[in-house]
mmCIF file of the C-alpha atoms, coordinates in Angstrom:
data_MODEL
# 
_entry.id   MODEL 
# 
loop_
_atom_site.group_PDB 
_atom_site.id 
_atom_site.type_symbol 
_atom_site.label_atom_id 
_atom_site.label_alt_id 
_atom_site.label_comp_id 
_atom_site.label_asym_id 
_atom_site.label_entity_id 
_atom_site.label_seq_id 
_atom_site.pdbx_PDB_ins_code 
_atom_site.Cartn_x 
_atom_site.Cartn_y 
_atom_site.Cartn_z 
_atom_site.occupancy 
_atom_site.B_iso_or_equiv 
_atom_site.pdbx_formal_charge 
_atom_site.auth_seq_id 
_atom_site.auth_comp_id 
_atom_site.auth_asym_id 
_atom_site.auth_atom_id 
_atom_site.pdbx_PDB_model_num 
ATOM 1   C CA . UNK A 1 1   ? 0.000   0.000  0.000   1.00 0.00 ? 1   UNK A CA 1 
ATOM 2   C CA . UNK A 1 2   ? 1.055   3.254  -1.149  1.00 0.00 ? 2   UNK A CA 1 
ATOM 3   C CA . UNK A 1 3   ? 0.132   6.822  0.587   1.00 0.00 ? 3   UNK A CA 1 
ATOM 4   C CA . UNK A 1 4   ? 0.257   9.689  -2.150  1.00 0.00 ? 4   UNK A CA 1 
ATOM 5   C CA . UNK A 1 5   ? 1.663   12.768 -0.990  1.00 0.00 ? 5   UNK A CA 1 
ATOM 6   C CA . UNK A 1 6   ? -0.995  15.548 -0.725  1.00 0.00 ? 6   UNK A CA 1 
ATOM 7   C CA . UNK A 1 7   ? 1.423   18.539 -0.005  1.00 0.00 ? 7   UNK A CA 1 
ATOM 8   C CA . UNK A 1 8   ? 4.386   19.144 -2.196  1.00 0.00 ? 8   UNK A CA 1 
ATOM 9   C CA . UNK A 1 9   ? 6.682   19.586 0.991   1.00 0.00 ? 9   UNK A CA 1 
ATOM 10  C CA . UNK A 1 10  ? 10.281  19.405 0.508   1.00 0.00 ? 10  UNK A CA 1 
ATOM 11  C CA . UNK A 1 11  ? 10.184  21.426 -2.648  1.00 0.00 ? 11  UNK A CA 1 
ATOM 12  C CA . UNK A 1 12  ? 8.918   24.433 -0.813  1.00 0.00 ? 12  UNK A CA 1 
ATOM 13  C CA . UNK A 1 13  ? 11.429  23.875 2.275   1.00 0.00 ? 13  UNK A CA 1 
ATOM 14  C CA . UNK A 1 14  ? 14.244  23.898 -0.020  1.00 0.00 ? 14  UNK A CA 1 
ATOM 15  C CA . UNK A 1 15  ? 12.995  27.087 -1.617  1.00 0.00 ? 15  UNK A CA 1 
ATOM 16  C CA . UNK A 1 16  ? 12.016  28.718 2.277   1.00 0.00 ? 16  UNK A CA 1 
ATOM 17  C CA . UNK A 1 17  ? 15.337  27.314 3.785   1.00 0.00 ? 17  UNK A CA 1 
ATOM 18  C CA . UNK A 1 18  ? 17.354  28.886 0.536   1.00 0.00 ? 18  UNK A CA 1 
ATOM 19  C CA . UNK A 1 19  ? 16.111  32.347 1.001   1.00 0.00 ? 19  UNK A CA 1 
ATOM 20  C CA . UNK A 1 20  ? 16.564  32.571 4.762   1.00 0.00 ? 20  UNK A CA 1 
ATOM 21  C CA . UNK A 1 21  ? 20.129  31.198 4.415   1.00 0.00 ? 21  UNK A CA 1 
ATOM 22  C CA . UNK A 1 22  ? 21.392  32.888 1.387   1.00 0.00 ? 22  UNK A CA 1 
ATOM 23  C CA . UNK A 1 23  ? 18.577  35.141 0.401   1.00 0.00 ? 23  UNK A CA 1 
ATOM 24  C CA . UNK A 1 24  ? 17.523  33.679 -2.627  1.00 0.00 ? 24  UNK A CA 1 
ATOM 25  C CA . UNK A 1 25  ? 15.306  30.960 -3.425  1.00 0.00 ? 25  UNK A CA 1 
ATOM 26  C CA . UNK A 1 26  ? 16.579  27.861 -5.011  1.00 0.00 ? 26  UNK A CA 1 
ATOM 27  C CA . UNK A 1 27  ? 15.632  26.310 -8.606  1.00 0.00 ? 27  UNK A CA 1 
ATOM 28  C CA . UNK A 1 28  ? 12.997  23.554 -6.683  1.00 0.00 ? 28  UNK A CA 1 
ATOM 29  C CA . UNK A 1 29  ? 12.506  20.471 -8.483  1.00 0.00 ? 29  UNK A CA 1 
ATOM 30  C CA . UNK A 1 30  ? 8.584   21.313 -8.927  1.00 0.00 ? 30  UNK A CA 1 
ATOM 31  C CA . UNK A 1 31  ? 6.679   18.860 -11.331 1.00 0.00 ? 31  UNK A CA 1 
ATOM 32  C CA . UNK A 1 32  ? 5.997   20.186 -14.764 1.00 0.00 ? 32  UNK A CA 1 
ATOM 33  C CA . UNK A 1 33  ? 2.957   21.399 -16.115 1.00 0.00 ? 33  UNK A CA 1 
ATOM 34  C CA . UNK A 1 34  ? 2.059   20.624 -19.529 1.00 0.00 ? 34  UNK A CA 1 
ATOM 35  C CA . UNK A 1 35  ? -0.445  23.808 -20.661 1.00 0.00 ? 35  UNK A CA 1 
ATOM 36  C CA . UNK A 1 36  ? -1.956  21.149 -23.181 1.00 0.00 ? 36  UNK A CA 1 
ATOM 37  C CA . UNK A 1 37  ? -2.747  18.714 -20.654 1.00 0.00 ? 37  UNK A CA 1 
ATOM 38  C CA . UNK A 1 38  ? -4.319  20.981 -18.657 1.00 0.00 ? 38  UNK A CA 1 
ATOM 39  C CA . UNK A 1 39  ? -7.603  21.263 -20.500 1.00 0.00 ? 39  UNK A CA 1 
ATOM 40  C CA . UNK A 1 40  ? -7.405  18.249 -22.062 1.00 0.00 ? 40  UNK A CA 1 
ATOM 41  C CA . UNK A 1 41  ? -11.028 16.829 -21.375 1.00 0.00 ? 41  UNK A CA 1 
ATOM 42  C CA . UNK A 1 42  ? -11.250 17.081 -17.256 1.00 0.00 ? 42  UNK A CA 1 
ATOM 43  C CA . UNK A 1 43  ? -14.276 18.520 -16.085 1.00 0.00 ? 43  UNK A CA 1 
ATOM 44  C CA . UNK A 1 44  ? -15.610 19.234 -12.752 1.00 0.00 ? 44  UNK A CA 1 
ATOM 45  C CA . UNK A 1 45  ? -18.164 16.567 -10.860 1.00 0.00 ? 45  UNK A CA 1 
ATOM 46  C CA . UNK A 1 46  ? -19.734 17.650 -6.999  1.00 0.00 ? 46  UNK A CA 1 
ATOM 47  C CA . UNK A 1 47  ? -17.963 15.815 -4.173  1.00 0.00 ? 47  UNK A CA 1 
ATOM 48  C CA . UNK A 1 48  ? -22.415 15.542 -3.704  1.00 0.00 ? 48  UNK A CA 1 
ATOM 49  C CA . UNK A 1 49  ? -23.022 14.372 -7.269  1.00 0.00 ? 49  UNK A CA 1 
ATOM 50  C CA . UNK A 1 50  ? -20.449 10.657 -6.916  1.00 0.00 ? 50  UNK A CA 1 
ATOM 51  C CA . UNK A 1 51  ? -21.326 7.473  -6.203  1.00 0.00 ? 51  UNK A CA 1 
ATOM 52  C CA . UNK A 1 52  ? -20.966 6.783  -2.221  1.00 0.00 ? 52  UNK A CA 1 
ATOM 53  C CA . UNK A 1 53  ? -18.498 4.168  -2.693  1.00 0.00 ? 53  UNK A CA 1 
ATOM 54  C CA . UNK A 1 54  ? -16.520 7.130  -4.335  1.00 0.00 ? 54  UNK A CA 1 
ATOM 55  C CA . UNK A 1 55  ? -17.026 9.467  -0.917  1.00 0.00 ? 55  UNK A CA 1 
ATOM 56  C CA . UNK A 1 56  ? -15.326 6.090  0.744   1.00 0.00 ? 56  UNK A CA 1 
ATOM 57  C CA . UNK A 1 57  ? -12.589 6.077  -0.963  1.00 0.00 ? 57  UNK A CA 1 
ATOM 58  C CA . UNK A 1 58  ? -11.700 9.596  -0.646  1.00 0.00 ? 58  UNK A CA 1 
ATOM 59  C CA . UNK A 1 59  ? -12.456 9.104  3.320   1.00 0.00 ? 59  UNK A CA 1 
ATOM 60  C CA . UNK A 1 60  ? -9.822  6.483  3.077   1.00 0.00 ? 60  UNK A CA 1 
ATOM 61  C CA . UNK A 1 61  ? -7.516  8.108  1.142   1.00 0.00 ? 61  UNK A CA 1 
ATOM 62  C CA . UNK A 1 62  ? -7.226  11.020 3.577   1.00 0.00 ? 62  UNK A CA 1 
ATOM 63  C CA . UNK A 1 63  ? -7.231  8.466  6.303   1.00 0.00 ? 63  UNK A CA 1 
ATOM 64  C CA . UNK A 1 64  ? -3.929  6.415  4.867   1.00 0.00 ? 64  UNK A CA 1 
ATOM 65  C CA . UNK A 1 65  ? -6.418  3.529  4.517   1.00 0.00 ? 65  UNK A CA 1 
ATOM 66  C CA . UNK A 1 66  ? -6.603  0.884  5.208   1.00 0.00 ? 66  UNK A CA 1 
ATOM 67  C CA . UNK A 1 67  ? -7.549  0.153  1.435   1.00 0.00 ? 67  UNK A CA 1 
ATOM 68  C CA . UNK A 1 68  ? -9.492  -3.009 0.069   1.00 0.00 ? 68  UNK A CA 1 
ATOM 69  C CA . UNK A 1 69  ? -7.493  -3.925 -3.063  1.00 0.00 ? 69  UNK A CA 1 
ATOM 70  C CA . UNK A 1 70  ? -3.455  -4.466 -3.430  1.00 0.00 ? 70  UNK A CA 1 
ATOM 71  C CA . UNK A 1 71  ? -3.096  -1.743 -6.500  1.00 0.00 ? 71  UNK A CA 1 
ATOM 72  C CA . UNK A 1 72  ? -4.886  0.629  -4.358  1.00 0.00 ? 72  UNK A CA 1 
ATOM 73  C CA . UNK A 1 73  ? -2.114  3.785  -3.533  1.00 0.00 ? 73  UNK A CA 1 
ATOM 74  C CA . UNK A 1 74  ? 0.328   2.448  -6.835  1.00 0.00 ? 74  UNK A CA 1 
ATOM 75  C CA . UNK A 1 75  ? 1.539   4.793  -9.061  1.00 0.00 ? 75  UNK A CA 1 
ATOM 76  C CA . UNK A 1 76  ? -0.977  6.137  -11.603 1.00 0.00 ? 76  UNK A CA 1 
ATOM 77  C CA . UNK A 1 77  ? 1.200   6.867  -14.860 1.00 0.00 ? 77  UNK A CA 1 
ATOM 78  C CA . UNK A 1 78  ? -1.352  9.273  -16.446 1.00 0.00 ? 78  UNK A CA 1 
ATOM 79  C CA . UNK A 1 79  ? -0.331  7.326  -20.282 1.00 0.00 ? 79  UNK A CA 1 
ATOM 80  C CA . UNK A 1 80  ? -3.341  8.612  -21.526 1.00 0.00 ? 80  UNK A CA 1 
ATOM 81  C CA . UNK A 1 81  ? -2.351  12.112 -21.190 1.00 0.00 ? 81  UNK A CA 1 
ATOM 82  C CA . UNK A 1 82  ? -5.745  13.657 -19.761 1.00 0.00 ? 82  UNK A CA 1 
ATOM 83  C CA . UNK A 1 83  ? -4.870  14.632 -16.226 1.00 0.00 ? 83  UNK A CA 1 
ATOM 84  C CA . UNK A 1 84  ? -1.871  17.662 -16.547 1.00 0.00 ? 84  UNK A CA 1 
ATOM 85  C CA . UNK A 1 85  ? 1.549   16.431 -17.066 1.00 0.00 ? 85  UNK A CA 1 
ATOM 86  C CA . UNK A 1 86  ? 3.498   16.173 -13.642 1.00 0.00 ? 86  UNK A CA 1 
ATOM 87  C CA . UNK A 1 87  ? 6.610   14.049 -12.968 1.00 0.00 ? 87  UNK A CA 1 
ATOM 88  C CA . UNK A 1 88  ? 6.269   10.318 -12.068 1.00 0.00 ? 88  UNK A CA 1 
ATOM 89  C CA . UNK A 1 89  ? 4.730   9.879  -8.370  1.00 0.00 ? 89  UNK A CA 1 
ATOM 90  C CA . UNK A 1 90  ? 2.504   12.854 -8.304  1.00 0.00 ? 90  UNK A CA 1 
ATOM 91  C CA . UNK A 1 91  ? -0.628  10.548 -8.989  1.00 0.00 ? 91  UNK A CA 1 
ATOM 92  C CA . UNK A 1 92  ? -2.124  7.486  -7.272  1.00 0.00 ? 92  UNK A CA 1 
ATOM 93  C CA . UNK A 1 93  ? -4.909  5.581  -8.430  1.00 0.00 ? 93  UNK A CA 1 
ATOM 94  C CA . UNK A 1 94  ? -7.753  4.153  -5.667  1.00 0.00 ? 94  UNK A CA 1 
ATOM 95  C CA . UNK A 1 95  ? -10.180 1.944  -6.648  1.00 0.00 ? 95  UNK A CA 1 
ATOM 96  C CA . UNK A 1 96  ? -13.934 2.566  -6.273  1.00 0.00 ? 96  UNK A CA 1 
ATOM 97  C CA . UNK A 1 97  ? -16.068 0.135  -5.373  1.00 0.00 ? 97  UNK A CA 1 
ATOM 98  C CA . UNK A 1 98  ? -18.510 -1.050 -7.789  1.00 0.00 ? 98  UNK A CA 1 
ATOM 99  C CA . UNK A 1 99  ? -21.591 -2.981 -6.085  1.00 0.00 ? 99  UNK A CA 1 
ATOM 100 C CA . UNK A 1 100 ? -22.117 -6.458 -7.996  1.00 0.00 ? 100 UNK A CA 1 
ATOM 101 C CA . UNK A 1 101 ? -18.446 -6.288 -9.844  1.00 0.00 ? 101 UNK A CA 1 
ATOM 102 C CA . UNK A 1 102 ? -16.590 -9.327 -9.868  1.00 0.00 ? 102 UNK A CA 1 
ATOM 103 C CA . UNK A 1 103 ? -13.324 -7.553 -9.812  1.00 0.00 ? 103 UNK A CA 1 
ATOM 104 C CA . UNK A 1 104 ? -11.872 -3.583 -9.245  1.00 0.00 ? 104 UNK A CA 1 
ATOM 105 C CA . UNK A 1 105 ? -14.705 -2.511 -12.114 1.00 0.00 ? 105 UNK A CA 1 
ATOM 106 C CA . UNK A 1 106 ? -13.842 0.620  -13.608 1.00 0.00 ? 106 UNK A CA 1 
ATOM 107 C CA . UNK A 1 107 ? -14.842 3.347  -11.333 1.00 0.00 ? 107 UNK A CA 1 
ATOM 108 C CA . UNK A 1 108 ? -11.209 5.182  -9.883  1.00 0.00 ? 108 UNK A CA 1 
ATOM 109 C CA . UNK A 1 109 ? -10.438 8.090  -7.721  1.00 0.00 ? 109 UNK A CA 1 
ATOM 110 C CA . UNK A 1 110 ? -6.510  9.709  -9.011  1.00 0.00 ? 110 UNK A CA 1 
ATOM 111 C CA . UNK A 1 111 ? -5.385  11.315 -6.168  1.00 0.00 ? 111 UNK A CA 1 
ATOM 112 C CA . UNK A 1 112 ? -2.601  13.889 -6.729  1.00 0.00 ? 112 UNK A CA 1 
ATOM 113 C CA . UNK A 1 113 ? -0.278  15.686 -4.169  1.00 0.00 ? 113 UNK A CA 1 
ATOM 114 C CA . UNK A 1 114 ? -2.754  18.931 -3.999  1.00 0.00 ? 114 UNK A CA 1 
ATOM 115 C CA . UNK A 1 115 ? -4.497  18.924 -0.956  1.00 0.00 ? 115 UNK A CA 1 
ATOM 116 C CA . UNK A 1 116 ? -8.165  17.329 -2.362  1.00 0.00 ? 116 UNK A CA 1 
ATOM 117 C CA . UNK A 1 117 ? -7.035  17.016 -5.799  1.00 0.00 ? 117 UNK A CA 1 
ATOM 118 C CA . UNK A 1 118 ? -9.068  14.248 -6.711  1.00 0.00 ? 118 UNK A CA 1 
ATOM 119 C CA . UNK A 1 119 ? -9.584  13.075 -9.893  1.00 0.00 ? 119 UNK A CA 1 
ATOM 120 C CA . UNK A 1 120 ? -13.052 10.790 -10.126 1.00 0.00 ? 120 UNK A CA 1 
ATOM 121 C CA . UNK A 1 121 ? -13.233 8.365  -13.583 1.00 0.00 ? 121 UNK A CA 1 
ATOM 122 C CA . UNK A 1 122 ? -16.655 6.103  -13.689 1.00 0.00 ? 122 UNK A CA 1 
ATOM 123 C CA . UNK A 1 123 ? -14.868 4.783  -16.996 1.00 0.00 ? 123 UNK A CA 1 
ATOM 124 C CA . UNK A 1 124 ? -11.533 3.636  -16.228 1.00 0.00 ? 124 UNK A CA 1 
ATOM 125 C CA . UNK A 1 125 ? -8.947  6.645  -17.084 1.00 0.00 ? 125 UNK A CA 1 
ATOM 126 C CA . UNK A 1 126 ? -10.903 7.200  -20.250 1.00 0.00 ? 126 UNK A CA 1 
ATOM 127 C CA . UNK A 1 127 ? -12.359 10.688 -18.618 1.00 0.00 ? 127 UNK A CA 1 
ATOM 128 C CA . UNK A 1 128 ? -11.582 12.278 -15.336 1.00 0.00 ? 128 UNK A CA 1 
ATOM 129 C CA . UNK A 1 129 ? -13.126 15.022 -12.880 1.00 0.00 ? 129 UNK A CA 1 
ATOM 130 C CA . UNK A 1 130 ? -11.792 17.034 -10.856 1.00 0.00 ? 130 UNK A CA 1 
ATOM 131 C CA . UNK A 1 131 ? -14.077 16.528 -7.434  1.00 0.00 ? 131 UNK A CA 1 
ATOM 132 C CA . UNK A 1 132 ? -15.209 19.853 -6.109  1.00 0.00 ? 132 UNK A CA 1 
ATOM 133 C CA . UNK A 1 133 ? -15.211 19.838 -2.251  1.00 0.00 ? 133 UNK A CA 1 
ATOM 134 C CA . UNK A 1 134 ? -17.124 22.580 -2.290  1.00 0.00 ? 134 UNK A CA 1 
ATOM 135 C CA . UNK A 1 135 ? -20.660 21.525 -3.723  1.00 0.00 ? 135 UNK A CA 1 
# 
């Protein structure tokens, strides 16, 4: 089981600890944003509006788990190119639980290092919403 990192911390020590020290910030190895990527077919979805299995997982995720499946907390890759570009690690795939599946099903929550930036897909990485926490 993996925990994804919700705050980008050490980047933004370095930078802090830089500027006290010598008085100016350090180049921080911040992930890269892709300005494509950005608006490449992510929408917005209610934290109200998902499945309750989905409000689980997001519970668990900002709990550290435990999680029900093995894959839950690996790596998510982002091949596809929909979520913005960010170097290796940033994401983590959850599953959601799909009543009556016989496996994982296809429902996911993509959970980068943002605090709440949680990506919901019903249809396995093919389209992704950013969950507002604020509706």
């Amino acid at each position: 089981m993996n925990t994804p990192q919700r705050f980008a911390r050490l980047g933004a020590l370095a930078v802090i600890a830089s500027t006290l020290l010598i008085g100016t910030p350090a180049v921080a190895a911040t992930p890269t944003v892709h300005p494509a990527a950005a608006v490449k077919s992510v929408g917005d979805v209610c934290l109200s509006a998902l499945p309750s299995q989905a409000h689980d997982t997001i519970r668990l995720i900002d709990a550290g788990g435990p999680f029900p499946y093995p894959k839950d907390g690996t790596v998510f890759t982002n091949r596809e190119g929909v979520l913005p570009q960010h170097t290796s690690g940033y994401y983590h795939e959850y599953t959601v639980i799909t009543p009556g599946s016989p496996d994982r099903g296809a429902r996911r929550v993509v959970a980068g290092q943002g605090a709440h930036e949680d990506y919901y897909t019903g249809d396995h990485y093919e389209t992704f919403d950013l969950v507002d926490f604020g509706c």
